[in-house]
N, C-alpha and C positions, 0 to 999 in steps of 0.2 A: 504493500500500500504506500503511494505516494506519500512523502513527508506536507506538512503545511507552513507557508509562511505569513505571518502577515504583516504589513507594514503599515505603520501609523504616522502621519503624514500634516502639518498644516494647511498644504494647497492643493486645487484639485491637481487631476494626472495632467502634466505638458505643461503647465503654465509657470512654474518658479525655477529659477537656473538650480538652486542649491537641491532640489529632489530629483531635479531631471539629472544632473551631473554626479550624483550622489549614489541614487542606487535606481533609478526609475530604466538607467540605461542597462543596468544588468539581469532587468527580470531575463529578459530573454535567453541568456547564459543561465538562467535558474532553473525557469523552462523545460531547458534543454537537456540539465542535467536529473531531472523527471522531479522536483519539487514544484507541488501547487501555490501558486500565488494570489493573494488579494491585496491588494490597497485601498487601506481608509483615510480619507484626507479629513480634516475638521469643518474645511470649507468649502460646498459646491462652487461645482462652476457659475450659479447663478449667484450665489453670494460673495465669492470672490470680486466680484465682475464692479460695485460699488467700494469696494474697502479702501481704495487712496484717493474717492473724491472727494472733495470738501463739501460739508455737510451730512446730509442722510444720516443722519444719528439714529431716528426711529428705525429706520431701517438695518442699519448696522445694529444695531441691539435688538432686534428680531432676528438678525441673521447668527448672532453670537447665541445666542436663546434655542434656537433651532439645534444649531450646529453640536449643542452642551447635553440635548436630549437622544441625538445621535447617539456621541459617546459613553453615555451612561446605558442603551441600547447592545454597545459594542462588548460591553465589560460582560455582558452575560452570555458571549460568543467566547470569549479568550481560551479557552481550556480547549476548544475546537483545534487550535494551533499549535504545533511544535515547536516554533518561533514564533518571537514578537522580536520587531524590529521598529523603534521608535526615531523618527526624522526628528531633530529642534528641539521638537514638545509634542504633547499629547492634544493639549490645546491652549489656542493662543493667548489667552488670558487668563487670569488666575493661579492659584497655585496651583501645584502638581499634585492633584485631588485623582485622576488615573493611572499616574506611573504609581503612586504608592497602593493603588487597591489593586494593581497588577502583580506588582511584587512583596505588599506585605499581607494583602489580605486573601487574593488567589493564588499567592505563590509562584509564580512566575518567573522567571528568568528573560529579560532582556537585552537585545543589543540595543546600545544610543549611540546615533551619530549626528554629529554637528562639524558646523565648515566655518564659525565666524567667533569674533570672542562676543558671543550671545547673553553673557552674562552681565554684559554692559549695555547700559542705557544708549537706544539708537535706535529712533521712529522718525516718519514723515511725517509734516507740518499737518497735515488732514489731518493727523490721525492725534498730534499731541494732546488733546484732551482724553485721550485715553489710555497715554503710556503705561503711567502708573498701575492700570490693571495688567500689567504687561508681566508682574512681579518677576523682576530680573533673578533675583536671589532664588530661584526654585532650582536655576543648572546645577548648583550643587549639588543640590538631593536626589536632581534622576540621575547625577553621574555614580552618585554614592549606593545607590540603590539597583543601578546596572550591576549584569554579570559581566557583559563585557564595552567599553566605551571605541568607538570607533571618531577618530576626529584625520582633520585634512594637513595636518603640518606641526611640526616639533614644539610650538608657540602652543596651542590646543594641547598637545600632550603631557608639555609639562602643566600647564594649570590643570588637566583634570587628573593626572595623576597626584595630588594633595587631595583626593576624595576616593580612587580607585585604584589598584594595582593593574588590574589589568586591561591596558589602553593600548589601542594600535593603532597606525599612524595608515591611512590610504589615502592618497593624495586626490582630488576633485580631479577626474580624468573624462579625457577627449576619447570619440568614437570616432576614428579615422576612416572606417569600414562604410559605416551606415549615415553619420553627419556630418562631420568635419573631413568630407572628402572633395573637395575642389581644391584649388589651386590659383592663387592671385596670378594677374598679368599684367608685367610689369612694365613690358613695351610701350609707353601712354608719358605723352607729351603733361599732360594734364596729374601732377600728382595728388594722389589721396590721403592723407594724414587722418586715420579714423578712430574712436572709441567706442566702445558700447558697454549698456550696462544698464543699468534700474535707476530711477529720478532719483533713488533714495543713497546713492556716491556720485553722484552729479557734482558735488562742494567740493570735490578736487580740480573740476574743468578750470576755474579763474587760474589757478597757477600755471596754465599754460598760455593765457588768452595775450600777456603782455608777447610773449614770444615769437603766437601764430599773427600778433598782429606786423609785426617786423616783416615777418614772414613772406607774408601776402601783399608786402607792398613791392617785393624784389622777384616774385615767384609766382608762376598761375600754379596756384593751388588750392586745393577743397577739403576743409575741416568736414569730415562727415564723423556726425552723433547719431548713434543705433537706440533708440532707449522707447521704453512706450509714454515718456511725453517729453514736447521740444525744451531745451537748455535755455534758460535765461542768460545769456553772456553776447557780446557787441562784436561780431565779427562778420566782415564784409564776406570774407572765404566759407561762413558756416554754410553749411548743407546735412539736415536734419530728415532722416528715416526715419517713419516711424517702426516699431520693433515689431515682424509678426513671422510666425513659427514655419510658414510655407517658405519665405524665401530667404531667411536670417542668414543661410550660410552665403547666398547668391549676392544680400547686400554687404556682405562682411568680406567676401571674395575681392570685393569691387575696391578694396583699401590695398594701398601700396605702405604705409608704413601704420603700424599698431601702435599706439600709446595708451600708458596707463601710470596718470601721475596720483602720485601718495603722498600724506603726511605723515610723520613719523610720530605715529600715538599707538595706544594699548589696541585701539579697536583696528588700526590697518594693520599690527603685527598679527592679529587671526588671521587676515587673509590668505586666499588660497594661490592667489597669483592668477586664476583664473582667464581674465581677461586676457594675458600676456600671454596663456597657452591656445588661447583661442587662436590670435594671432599668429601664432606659432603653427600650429598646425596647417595652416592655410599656404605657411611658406612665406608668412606678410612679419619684416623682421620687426622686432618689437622692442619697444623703449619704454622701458618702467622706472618707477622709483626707485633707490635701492634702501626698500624700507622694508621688513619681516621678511618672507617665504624667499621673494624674490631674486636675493643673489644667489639662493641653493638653485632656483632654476636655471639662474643666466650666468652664461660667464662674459664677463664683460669684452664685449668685440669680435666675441669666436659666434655663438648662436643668438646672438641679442647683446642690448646697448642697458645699460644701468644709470643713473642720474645723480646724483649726489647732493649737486646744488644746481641756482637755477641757472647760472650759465652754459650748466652741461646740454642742456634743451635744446639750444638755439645752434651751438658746437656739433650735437650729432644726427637734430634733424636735418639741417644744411648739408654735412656730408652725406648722408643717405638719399638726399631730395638731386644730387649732384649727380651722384655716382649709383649707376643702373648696375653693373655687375656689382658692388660689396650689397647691393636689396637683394639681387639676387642669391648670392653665396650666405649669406645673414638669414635669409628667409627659410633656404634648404636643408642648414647645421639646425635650426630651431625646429622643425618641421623633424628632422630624425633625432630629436632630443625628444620633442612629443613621443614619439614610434616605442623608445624601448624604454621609458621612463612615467609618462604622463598617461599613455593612451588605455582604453578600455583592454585592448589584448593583452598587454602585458599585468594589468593586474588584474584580469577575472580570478585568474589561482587565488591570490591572496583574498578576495570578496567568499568566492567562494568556500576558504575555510572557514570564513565567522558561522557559517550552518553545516558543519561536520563533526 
């Protein structure tokens, strides 16, 4: 008899980078390997669909209200499963009122995984009136109350190992195979300097804006921002996509150099680097901060560019935006740093021992 999994999730399926990059890409490998799968998200897709706009409170708190009777629904399924595998939180508000009647009152053993330093205070402007139900302080308890803690990078690891011994590190990995399979072209008189991401690290865009504005007075070139709403920042060069799941790789192809700038705090040392492997996989050489995860990924000049301070911005976007072979040689050292390091095939093994 098939083993069962089930995974417990804040958003629905496809819609959040952190579940899709996390484990949503690997049901298929689970699949495969003949375990059954379910995934419970907290929020439908119809409730999801209002949660970062400004106002609808009635409505968000009918949708939180909903979502809360689900879960108490869920709890008298648990023992159905072999595995419980818990994304973030169990739900997005409140304290951790389900991981403990999983683990102390049905007895249960689960895996938790998380990809950001979650434990700190970090909401969008819609939503600040309700941080505070957000009760940051609960990561402790579902890390101390996991059997086992799965997080995205050494920064994650050591903070939850002061709660858990047994913590393993699997890095937020790319599907080379099945999504991040194209390839930038770099042949293009017209260069692309691009970022993507969620409205909600947008606050890093200004530190690049004094830069790209130099930029675009010497150079035809096009700031394009991926995100699902446009950037408030003053530039002649912007060109804003908006972010949608059919063609993301095909507008993210379209970028000749990746950026992803950082400031150097507790909440970007969680980071996974994400963006910068995005990039990377596509072959599009990438220029990051060099703040947390980021210089284990990059070495500076061989498969990617690093930043330091902001002079270094203007220093290696200019050579890159110059010189078409170092984009392309930078693009294709980054792209097979993804391959044996980042990507979904080299760490199915390891995903897949957390249910053996």
């Amino acid at each position: 008899m098939s083993k069962r999994i089930l995974f417990i999730a804040p958003y629905p399926h496809a819609q959040a980078p952190s579940q899709r990059f996390r484990f949503e890409q690997y049901i298929p490998a689970l699949k495969e390997a003949g375990y059954e799968v379910e995934v419970k998200p907290f929020l439908s897709e119809k409730d999801w669909a209002p949660l970062y706009k400004q106002g609808s409170f009635i409505r968000k708190g009918w949708s939180m209200f909903r979502s809360f009777m689900k879960r108490w629904a869920l709890m008298t399924k648990i023992r159905r499963f072999d595995y419980v595998f818990i994304h973030r939180e169990a739900s997005m508000i409140g304290p951790p009122i389900f991981e403990f009647i999983i683990a102390k009152v049905l007895r249960k053993k689960y895996i938790y995984d998380f990809d950001d330093a979650i434990w700190l205070p970090n909401y969008s402007q819609s939503n600040a009136k309700f941080h505070r139900l957000k009760a940051y302080g609960k990561v402790k308890k579902i890390i101390r109350w996991a059997d086992t803690v799965v997080v995205g990078n050494a920064f994650l690891a050591e903070y939850a190992r002061q709660f858990n011994e047994n913590v393993q590190i699997i890095p937020t990995t790319i599907d080379l195979d099945k999504v991040h399979n194209q390839v930038t072209k770099h042949e293009k008189d017209l260069i692309r300097i691009g970022w993507t991401g969620s409205h909600t690290t947008m606050e890093y865009l200004p530190l690049l804006v004094p830069t790209l504005k130099e930029l675009e007075k010497e150079y035809p070139i096009k700031f394009r921002v991926i995100s699902n709403h446009p950037p408030n920042i003053d530039l002649a060069c912007l060109e804003y996509v908006k972010w949608n799941k059919e063609t993301e790789i095909e507008d993210l192809a379209a970028i000749h150099i990746g950026v992803m700038p950082l400031i150097d705090s507790i909440w970007a040392k969680g980071k996974c680097g994400f963006k910068g492997l995005q990039y990377m996989s596509l072959e599009i050489p990438s220029v990051m901060s060099a703040v947390g995860v980021n210089p284990e990924i990059v070495e500076d000049g061989v498969n990617g560019f690093l930043c330091e301070k902001e002079d270094d911005w203007k220093r290696i976007l200019l050579q890159l935006i110059q010189d078409l072979e170092l984009r392309k040689t930078i693009g294709k050292t980054g792209h097979q740093t993804v391959k044996e390091r980042y990507s979904v095939a080299a760490n199915t093994p390891n995903y897949l021992s957390l249910f053996q």
